[in-house]
Structure formats: structure tokens, C-alpha cells
C-alpha positions as CSV (number, residue, x, y, z in Angstrom):
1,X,100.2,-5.8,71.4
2,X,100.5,-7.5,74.5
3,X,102.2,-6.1,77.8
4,X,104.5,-9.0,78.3
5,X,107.6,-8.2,80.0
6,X,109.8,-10.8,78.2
7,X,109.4,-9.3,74.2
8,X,110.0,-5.7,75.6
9,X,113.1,-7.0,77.3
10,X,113.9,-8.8,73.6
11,X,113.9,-5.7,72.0
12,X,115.7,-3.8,74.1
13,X,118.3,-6.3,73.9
14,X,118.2,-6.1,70.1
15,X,117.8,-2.6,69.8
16,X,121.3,-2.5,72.2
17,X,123.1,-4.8,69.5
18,X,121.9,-2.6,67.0
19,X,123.3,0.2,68.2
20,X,126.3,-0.7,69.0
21,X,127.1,-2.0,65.6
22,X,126.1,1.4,64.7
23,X,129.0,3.2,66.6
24,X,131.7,0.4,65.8
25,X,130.7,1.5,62.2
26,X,130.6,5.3,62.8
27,X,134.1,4.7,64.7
28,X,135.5,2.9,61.8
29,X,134.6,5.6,59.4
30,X,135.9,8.6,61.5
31,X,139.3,6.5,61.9
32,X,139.3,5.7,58.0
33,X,138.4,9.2,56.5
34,X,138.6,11.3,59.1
35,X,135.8,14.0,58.0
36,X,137.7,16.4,60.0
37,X,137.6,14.4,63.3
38,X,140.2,13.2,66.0
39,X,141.1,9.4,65.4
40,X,140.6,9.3,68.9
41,X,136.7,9.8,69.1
42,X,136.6,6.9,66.0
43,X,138.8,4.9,68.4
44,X,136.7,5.7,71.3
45,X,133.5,5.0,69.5
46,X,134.6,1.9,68.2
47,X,135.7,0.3,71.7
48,X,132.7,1.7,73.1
49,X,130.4,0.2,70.9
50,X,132.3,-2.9,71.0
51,X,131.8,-3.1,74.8
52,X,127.5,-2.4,73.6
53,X,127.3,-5.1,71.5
54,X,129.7,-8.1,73.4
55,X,128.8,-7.3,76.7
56,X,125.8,-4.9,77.2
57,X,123.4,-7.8,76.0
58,X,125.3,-10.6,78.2
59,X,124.7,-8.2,81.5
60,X,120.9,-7.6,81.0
61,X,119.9,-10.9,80.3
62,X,121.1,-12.4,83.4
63,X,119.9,-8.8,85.2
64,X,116.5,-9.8,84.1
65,X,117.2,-14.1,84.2
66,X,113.5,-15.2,86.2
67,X,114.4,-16.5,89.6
68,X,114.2,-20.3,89.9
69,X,112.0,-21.7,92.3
């Protein structure tokens, strides 16, 4: 595997949008069944991972955009 920069960066991206869908699902679950859990950790799971997946991946590609010449 080669040591470029730009497919590390991809996956780190992807892997963010991944886990975000992961918590809105977790937070969904908790607020729908409960398992014993607050609503309130299934609501704050689900905004949080809503933030990870709509804006996490917007604010680290433009933190590592390539300066124009």
C-alpha cells in the first residue's frame, strides 16, 4: 500500500460517516426501546452523530483542501 496522504485522508472521512450513522442508529434504538436507558443519552447520541456525519466530513475536507498556487 502506498503512503499517499490523499486515500488515508479518504478513509478517515468514510470511516467518520460510518460512525456516525452508527450512533444516530444506537440513539434511535435507546429512544425506541429503551433497554433500561435515559431517552436523553438516545437523544444525545442521535444529534451527536448527526452533527458526525453532516458536518464532521464537510470541516476536514476543506481542513485538508491543497493550497492553490
Amino acid at each position: 500500500m502506498s503512503n499517499d496522504p490523499a486515500m488515508a485522508r479518504f478513509f478517515v472521512i468514510h470511516a467518520i460517516r460510518i460512525v456516525g450513522v452508527l450512533m444516530v442508529l444506537a440513539g434511535l434504538v435507546i429512544v425506541e426501546r429503551g433497554f433500561g436507558l435515559p431517552p436523553a443519552l438516545g437523544y444525545g447520541l442521535l444529534g451527536s452523530g448527526l452533527v458526525t456525519v453532516l458536518a464532521l466530513p464537510t470541516v476536514l475536507a476543506r481542513r485538508w483542501r491543497s493550497p492553490r498556487p
